[in-house]
C-alpha positions as MATLAB code, in Angstrom:
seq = 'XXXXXXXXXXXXXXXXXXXXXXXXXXXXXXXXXXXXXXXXXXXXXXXXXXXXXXXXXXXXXXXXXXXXXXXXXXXXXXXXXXXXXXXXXXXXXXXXXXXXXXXXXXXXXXXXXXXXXXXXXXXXXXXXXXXXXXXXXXXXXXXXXXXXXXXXXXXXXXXXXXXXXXXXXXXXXXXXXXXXXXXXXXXXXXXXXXXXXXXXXXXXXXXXXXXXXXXXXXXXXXXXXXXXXXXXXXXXXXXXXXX';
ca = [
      82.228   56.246   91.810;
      82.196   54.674   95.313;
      86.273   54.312   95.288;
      85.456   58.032   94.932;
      83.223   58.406   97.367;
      85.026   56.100  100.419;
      87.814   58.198   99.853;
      85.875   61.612  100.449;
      84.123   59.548  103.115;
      87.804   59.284  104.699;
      88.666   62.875  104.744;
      84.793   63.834  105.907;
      85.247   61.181  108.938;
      88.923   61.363  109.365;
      89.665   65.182  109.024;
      86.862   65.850  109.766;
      87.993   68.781  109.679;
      86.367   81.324  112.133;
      88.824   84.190  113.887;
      89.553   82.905  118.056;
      91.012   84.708  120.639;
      92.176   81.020  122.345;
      92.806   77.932  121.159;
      89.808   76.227  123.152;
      85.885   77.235  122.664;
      84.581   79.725  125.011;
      81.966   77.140  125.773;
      84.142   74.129  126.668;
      81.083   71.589  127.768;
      79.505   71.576  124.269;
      83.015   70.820  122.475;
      84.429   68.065  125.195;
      80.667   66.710  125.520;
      82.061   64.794  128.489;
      83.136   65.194  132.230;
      86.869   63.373  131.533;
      88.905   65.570  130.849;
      90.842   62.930  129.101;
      93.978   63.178  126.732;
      95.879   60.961  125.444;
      99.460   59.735  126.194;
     100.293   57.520  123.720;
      98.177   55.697  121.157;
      99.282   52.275  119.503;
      97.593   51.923  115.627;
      97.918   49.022  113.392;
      97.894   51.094  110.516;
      99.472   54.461  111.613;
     102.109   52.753  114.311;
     102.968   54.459  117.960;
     101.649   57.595  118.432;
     103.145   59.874  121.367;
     101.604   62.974  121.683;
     103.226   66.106  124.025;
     101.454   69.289  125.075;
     102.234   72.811  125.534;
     101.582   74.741  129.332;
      97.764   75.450  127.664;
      97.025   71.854  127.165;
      97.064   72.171  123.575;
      98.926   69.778  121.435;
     102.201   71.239  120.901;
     103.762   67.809  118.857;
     102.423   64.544  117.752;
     105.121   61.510  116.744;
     104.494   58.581  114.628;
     106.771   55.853  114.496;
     105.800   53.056  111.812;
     108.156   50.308  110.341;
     111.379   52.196  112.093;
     110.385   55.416  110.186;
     108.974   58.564  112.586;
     106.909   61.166  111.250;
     106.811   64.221  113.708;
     103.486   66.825  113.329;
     103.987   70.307  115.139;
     101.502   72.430  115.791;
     101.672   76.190  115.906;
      99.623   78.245  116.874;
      98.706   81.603  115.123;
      95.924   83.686  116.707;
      92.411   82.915  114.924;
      94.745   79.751  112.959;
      96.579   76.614  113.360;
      99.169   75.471  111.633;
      99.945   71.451  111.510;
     102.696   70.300  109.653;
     105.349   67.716  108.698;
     107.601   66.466  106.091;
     104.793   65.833  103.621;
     101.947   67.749  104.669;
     100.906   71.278  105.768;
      97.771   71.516  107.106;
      96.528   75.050  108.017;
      93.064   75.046  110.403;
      91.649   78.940  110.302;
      89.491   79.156  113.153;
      85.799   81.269  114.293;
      85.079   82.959  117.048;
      83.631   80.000  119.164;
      87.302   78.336  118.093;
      86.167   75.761  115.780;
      87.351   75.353  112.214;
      86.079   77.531  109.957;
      88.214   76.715  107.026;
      90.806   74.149  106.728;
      93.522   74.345  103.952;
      95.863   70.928  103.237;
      98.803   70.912  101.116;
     100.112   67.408  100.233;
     103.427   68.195   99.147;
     102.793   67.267   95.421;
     100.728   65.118   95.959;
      97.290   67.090   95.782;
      95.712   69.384   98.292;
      92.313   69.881  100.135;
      90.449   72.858  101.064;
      87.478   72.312  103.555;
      84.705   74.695  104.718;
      82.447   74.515  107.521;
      78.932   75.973  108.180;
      77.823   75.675  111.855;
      74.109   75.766  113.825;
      73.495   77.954  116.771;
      74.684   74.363  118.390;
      78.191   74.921  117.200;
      77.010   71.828  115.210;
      78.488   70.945  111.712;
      75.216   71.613  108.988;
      77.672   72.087  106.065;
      80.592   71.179  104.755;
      82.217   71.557  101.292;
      85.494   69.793  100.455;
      87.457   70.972   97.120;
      89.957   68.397   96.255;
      92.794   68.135   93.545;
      94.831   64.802   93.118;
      96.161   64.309   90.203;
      95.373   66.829   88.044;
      91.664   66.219   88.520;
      89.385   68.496   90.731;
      86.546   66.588   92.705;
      84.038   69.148   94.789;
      82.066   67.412   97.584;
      79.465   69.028   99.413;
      78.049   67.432  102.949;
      75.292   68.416  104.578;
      74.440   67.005  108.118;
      71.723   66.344  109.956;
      71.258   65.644  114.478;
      69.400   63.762  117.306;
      70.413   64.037  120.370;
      73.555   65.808  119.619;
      74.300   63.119  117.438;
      75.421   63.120  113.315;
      73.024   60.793  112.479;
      72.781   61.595  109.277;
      74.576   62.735  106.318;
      74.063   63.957  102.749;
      76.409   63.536  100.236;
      76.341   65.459   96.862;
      79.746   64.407   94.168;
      79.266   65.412   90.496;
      75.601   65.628   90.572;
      75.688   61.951   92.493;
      73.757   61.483   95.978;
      74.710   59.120   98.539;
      73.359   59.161  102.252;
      75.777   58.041  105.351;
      73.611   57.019  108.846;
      75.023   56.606  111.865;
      74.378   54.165  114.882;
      75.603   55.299  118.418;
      75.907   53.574  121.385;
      73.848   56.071  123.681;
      74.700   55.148  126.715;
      78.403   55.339  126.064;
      79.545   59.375  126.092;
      81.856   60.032  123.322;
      85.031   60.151  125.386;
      87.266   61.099  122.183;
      85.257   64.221  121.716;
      88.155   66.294  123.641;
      90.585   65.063  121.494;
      89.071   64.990  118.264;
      88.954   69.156  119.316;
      92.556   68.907  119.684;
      93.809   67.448  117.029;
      91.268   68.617  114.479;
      89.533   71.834  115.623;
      85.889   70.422  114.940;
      83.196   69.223  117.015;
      82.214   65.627  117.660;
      78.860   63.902  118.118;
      77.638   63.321  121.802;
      78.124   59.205  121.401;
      80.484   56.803  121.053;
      79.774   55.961  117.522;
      78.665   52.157  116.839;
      78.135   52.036  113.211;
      78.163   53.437  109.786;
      75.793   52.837  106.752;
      76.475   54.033  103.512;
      73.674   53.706  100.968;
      71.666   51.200  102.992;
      74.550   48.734  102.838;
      76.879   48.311  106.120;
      80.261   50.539  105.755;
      81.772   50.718  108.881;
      81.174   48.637  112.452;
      83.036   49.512  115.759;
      83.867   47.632  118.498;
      85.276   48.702  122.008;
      86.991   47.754  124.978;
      86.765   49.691  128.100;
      88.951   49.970  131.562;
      87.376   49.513  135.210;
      86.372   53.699  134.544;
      84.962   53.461  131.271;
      87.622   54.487  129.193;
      87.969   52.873  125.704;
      91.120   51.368  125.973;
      91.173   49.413  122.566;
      89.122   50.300  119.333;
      88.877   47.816  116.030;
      87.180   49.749  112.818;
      85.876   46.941  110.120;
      85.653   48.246  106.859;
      82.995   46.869  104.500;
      85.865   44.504  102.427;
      86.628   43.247  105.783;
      89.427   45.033  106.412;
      90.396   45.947  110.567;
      92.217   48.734  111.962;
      92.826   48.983  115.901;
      94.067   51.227  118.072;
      94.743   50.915  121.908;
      94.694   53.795  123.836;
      96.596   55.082  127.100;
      95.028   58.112  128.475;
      95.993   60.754  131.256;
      93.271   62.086  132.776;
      92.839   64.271  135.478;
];
């Protein structure tokens, strides 16, 4: 049940993933959270490899490319109106967006492999309340439903509800560190992001995930290390543009 739950816990935190008129929310201080302005130019992952990422004239990610063990992986985005389109050799990811340009729905196909449908319910604080993720892998259908809960402008907690099974996710921030990713977290996913840079995850009262950061002389994170609760570490170091 909880190999079950980490991975649903991986799409929630990881894709976390309405009809626009532009690909960026009318009200562009409560998506970006911050006063950066910050994208990124290149990001270097131990577990996903180098990331370059390229922009069209709107600012809007136009083309991200993965390079990992000599093989690259190249996702374009298109965009479609009130919709996004993501997509590369194995996946097609299609992000159908509202009126305040967030993701409304959000429709994966992993080239058969499985696929993932995601819906989002949103506060008068363009705030995630709801989600409900309908997955198939396998032949087997799992249905997650998420409900979230804020301080501050912060996720702080969550509610999760998988075949009649209830676990609860809290997070830790670090609240005097703004959550500088927010912007791109917009970009490349179409949702919005917690106020914080996030410090810690507990799953079921046990510890799930810690995070640790590194910052440059202007308090960018420059180098991020995820430990997962079998130990496990994942970093990423981080060159931004700014303007």
């Amino acid at each position: 049940m909880k190999k079950i739950i980490n991975l649903s816990l991986l799409c929630f935190l990881v894709l976390g993933a309405c009809k626009k008129e532009s690909s960026t929310p009318k009200n562009d201080n409560s998506n970006t959270g911050t006063t950066f302005n910050c994208r990124y130019d290149t990001v270097y992952s131990s577990s996903l490899g180098t990331e370059i990422y390229e922009y069209d004239a709107q600012e809007r990610i136009s083309k991200i490319t993965r390079i990992l063990n000599g093989k690259e992986t190249v996702d374009t985005y298109t965009y479609m109106g009130n919709q996004v389109e993501v997509k590369n050799d194995n996946q097609t990811s299609i992000f159908k967006l509202n009126s305040n340009g967030y993701a409304d729905t959000v429709i994966m196909d992993f080239r058969g492999v499985g696929s993932l449908i995601i819906y989002y319910f949103y506060n008068s604080q363009n705030q995630i309340t709801k989600q409900i993720q309908e997955m198939e892998f396998g032949g087997n259908e799992i249905t997650l439903e998420v409900e979230n809960y804020y301080l501050n402008g912060n996720n702080t907690t969550s509610r999760l509800l998988l075949n009649g099974e209830e676990s609860i996710v809290k997070n830790e921030y670090h609240l005097d560190r703004p959550n500088i990713f927010k912007e791109m977290e917009y970009k490349t996913q179409f949702i919005p992001s917690s106020v914080n840079l996030i410090k810690a995850s507990i799953l079921d009262d046990k510890p799930n995930q810690q995070f640790e950061y590194q910052f440059d002389n202007q308090n960018r994170v420059v180098f991020r290390k995820v430990i997962n609760p079998d130990g496990d570490e994942q970093t990423e170091s981080f060159v931004w543009k700014c303007k």
